[in-house]
C-alpha positions as CSV (number, residue, x, y, z in Angstrom):
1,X,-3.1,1.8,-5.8
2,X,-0.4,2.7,-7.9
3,X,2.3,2.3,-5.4
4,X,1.2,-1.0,-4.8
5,X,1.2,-1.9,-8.5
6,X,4.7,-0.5,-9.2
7,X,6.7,-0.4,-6.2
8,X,8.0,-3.8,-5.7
9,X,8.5,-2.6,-1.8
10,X,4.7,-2.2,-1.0
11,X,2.8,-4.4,1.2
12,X,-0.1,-5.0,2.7
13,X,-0.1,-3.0,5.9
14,X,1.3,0.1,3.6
15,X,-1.6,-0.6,1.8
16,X,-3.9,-0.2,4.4
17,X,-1.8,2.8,6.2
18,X,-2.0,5.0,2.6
19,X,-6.0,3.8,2.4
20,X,-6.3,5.5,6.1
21,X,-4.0,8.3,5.5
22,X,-6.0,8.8,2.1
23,X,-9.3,9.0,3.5
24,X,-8.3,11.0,6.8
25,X,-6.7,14.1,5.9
26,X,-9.7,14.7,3.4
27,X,-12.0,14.2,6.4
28,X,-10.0,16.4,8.6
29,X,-10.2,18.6,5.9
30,X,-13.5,18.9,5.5
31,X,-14.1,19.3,9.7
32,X,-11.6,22.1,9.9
33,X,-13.2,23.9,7.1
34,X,-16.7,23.1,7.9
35,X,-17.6,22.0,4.7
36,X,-18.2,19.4,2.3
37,X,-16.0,20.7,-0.3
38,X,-12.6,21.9,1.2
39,X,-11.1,24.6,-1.2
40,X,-8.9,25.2,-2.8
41,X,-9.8,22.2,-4.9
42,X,-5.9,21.7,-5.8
43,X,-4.9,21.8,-2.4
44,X,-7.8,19.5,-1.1
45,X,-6.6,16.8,-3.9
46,X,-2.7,16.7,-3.4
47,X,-2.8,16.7,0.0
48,X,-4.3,13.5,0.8
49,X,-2.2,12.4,-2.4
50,X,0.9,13.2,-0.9
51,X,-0.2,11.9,2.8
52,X,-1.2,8.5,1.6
53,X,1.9,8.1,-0.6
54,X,4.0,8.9,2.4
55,X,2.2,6.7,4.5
56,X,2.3,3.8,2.2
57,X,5.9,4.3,2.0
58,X,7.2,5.1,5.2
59,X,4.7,2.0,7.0
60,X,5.8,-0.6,4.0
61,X,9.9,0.2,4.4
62,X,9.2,-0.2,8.3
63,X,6.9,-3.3,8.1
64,X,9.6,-5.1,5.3
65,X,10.8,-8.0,7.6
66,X,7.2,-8.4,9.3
67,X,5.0,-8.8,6.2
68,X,7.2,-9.2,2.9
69,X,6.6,-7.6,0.1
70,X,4.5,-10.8,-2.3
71,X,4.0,-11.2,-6.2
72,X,1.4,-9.3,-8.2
73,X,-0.7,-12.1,-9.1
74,X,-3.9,-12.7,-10.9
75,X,-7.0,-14.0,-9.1
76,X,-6.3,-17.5,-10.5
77,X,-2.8,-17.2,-8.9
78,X,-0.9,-16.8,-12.0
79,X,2.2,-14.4,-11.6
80,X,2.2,-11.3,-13.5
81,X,5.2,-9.0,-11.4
82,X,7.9,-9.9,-9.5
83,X,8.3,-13.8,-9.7
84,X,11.5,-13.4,-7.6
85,X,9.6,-12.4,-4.5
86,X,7.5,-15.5,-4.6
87,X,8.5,-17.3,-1.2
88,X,8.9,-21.1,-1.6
89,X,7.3,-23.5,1.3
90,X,9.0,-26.5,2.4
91,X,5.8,-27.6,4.3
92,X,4.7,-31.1,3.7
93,X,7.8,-32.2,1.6
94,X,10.6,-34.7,2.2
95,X,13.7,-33.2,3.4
96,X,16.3,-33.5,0.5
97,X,19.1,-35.4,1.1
């Protein structure tokens, strides 16, 4: 969440990559252990940290010309971040001469 709120970089498929990294390394965790609360507790909360930071990272540099990075926005579409990543559509306008 906070990648995706201050890197100008992330996007949506580094979103999802750091949500699936996030919640799989606890999970292997916690089958490797064979238990519900994986110790030491430090370890068991950096870890995923660090794995879905690197995930969102790596998958949102490598995803950059397939899904560009968009403008924080609020739900009523007003920009908040980043204006300069907004990408203008030409779609239904006349050609200017």
């Amino acid at each position: 969440l906070i990648l995706g709120v201050y890197w100008k970089k992330a996007n949506e498929y580094g979103a999802v990559a750091g949500m699936i990294a996030g919640a799989a390394v606890p999970l292997f965790m916690m089958i490797s252990q064979g238990t519900m609360f994986p110790g030491p507790e430090w370890v068991a909360t950096l870890i995923p940290l660090a794995a879905s930071a690197l995930a969102t990272v790596a998958v949102s540099l490598a995803t950059q010309s397939n899904c560009p990075p968009k403008p924080l926005k609020t739900i009523d579409g007003e920009i908040i971040k980043w204006p300069e990543l907004e990408v203008k559509s030409n779609v239904g306008q006349a050609p200017s001469l």
